[in-house]
GUTIMI-884274 format. One line per 2 residues: their letters; for each residue x, z, y of C-alpha. Coordinates in Angstrom, 3 decimals. Example, Ala and Ser with C-alpha at 12.3 -4.5 7.8 and 13.67 -1.06 7.14 Angstrom:
as	12.300 7.800 -4.500 ~ 13.670 7.140 -1.060
// end
This chain:
xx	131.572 76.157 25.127 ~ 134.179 74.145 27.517
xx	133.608 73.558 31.245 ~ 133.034 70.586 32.972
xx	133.217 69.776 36.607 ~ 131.527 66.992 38.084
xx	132.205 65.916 41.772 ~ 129.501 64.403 43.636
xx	126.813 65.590 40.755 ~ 123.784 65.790 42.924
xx	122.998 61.387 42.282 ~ 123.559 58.317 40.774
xx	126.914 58.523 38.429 ~ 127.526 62.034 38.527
xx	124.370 63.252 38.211 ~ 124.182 60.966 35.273
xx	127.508 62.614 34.174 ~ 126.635 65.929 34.301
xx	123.353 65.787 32.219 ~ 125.357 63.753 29.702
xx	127.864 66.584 29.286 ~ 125.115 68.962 29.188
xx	123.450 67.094 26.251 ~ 126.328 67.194 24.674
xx	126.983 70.743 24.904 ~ 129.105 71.613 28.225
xx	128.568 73.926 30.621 ~ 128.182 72.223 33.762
xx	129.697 72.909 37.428 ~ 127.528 70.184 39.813
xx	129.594 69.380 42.887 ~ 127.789 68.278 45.826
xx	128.159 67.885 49.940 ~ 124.843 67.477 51.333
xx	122.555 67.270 48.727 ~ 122.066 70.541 48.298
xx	118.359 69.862 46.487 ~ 118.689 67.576 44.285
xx	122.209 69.851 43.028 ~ 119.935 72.916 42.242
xx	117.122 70.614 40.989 ~ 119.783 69.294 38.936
xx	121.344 72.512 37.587 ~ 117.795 73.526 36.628
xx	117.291 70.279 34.722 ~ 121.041 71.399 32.783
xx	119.718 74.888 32.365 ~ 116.361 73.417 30.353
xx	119.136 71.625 28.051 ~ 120.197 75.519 26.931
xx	123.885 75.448 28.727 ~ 124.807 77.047 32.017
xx	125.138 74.703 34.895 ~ 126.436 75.770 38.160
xx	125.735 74.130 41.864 ~ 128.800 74.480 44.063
xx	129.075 72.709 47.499 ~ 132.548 71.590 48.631
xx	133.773 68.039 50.351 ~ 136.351 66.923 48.296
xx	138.201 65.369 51.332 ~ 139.040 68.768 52.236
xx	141.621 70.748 50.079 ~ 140.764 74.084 51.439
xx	136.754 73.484 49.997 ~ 138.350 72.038 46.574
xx	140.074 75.121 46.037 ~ 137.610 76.851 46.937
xx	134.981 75.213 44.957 ~ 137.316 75.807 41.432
xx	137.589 79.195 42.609 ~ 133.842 79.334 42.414
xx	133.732 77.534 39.188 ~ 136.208 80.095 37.210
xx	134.207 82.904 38.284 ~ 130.901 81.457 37.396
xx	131.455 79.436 34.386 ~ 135.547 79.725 33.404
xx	138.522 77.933 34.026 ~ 137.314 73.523 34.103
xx	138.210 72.014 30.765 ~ 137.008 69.012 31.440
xx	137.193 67.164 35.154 ~ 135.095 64.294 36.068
xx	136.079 62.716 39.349 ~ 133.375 61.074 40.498
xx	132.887 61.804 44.344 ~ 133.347 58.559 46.305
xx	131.911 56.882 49.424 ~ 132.014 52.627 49.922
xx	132.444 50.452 53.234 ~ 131.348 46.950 53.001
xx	132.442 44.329 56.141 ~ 135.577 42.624 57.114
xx	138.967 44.315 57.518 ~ 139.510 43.641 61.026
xx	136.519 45.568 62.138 ~ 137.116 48.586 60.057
xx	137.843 51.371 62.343 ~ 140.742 54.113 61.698
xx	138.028 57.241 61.253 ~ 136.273 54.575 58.753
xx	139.314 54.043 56.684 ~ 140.583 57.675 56.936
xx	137.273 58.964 55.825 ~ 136.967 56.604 52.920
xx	140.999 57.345 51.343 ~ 140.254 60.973 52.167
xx	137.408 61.052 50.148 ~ 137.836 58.610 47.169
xx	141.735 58.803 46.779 ~ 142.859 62.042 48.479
xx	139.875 63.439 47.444 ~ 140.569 63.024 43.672
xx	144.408 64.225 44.213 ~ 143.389 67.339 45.464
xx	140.473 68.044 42.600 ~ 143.629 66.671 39.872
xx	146.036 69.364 41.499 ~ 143.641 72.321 41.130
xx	142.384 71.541 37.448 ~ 145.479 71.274 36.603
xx	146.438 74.070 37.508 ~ 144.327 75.815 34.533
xx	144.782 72.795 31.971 ~ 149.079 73.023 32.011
xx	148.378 76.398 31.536 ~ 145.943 76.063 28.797
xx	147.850 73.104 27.231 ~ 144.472 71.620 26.708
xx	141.826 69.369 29.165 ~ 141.091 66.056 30.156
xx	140.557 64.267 33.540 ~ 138.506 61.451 33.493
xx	138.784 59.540 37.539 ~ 135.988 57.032 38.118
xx	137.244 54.223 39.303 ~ 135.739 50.591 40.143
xx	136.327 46.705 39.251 ~ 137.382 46.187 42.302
xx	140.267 48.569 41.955 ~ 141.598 45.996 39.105
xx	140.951 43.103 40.883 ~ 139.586 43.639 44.449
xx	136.427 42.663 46.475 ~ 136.207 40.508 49.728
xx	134.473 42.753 52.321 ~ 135.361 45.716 50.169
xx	139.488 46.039 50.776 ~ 139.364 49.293 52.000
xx	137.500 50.430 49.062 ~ 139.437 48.674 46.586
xx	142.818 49.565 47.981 ~ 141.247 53.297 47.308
xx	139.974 52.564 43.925 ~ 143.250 50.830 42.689
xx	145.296 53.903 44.007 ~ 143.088 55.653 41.806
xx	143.667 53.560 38.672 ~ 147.730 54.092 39.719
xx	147.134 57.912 40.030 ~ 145.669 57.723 36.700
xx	147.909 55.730 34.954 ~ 151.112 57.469 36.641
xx	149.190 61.480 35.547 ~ 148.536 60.460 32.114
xx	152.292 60.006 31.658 ~ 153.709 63.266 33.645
xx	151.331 65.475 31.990 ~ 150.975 64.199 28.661
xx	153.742 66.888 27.197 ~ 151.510 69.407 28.288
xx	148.263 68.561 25.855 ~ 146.438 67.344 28.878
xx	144.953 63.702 28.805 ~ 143.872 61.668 32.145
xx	141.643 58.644 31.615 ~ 139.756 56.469 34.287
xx	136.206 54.466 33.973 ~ 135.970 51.457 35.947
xx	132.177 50.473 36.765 ~ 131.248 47.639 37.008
xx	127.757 46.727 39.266 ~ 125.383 50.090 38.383
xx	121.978 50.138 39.742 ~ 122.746 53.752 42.384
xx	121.770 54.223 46.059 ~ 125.664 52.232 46.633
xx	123.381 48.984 45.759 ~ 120.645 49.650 48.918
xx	123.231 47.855 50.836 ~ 122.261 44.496 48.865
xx	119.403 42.429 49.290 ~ 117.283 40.753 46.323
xx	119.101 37.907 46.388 ~ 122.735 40.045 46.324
xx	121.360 41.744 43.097 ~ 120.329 38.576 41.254
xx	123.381 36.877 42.146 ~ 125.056 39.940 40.739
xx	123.362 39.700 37.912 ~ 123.994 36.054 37.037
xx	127.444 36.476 37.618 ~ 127.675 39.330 34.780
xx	128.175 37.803 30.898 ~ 125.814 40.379 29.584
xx	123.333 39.256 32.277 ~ 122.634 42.841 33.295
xx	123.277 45.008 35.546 ~ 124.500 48.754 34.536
xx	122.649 52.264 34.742 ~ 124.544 55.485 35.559
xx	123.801 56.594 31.867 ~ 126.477 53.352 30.979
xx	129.218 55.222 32.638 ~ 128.323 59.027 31.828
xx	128.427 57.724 28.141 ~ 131.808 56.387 28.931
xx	133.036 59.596 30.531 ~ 131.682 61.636 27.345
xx	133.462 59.573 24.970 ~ 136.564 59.582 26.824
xx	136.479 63.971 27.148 ~ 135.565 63.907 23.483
xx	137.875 64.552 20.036 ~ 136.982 60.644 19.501
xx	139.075 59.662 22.245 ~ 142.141 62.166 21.241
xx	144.869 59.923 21.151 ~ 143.731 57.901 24.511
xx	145.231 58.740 27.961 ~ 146.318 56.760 30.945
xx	143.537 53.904 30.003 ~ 141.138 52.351 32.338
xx	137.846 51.878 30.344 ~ 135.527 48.746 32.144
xx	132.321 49.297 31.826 ~ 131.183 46.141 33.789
xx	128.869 43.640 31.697 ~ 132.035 41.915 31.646
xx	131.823 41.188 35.324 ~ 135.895 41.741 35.152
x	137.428 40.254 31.999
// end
């Protein structure tokens, strides 16, 4: 069975992630921060599935705690076939009043964060010749968000780090993907009132908004066989919110 590691497993999108690599047969490392709960009710939820799942706390802005955490993983469940870099945080409100700890915490968690998780799978994948990254991005990386700059500048660095990955290490069998949600229903949304959602939700073609299940499904196709000859894409998953 291949390894998959999920960052920020323990709700919304990853946890969503990490049961749909579990249905479909992966052993499961769930990467959390603070939810330590719902990450063990979550591996126990895997473990019912008849894989092995694995809860491993680590904050991705911190390099020492992602090595670390892959450290953990190999010993538990193998070297990580399959990443899915999902950990991210979101500030809403205007530029101007966005305060340096603010902006450093959000890049060091959403962008640095997923170059430090890229540098230690990798280390196993070149090695392997095999293994796929899949980054999960955001609309607003493609085309950015009033209120949200911070976040988008983060999430477009992310699409770049993508993009630029997929082409140095190609050669080397490995493939690095991105999914780029659009609005999906998680505890990002509480921020929004009624009103925010529906408006949302009229502004989407499809005239829905998204579930975390849309973008696990995404990520599975993306770390399957089916998607073998795909790299360095960004896959929108957004209603067509972004078109």
């Amino acid at each position: 069975m291949s390894t998959v590691l999920v960052t920020g497993a323990s709700r919304g999108i990853g946890a969503a992630c990490a049961l749909g690599f579990a249905k479909a047969g992966y052993d499961v490392a769930v990467n959390y921060c603070h939810s330590k709960d719902s990450a063990i009710a979550l591996t126990e939820e895997i473990k019912a599935l008849g894989v092995r799942a694995f809860a491993v706390c680590a904050d991705v802005s911190d390099s020492a705690q992602v090595k670390a955490m892959f450290e953990a993983v190999r010993a538990e469940l193998g070297a990580v076939e399959v990443l899915v870099n999902n950990a991210g945080i979101s500030h809403a409100g205007l530029l101007t009043d966005m305060t340096d700890d603010e902006w450093k915490r959000l890049m060091d968690t959403d962008l640095s964060g997923t170059f430090y998780c890229c540098r230690e799978g990798l280390r196993d994948m070149l090695r392997a010749h095999s293994g796929v990254i899949v980054n999960i991005a955001s609309m607003w990386g493609e085309v950015g968000a009033s209120c949200e700059a911070a976040y988008s500048a983060a999430k477009a660095g992310v699409i770049g780090l993508t993009k630029a990955l997929a082409k140095e290490v190609g050669l080397s069998g490995v493939r690095v993907n991105a999914v780029s949600p659009g609005v999906i229903m998680t505890d990002m949304m509480a921020q929004y009132s009624d009103d925010d959602i529906a408006a949302l939700k009229d502004e989407t073609p499809l005239n829905t908004l998204g579930t975390p299940e849309d973008i696990a499904q995404a990520a599975v196709f993306l770390a399957s066989d089916k998607a073998r000859f795909i790299t360095g894409q960004v896959l929108s998953v957004n209603g067509g919110f972004v078109i």
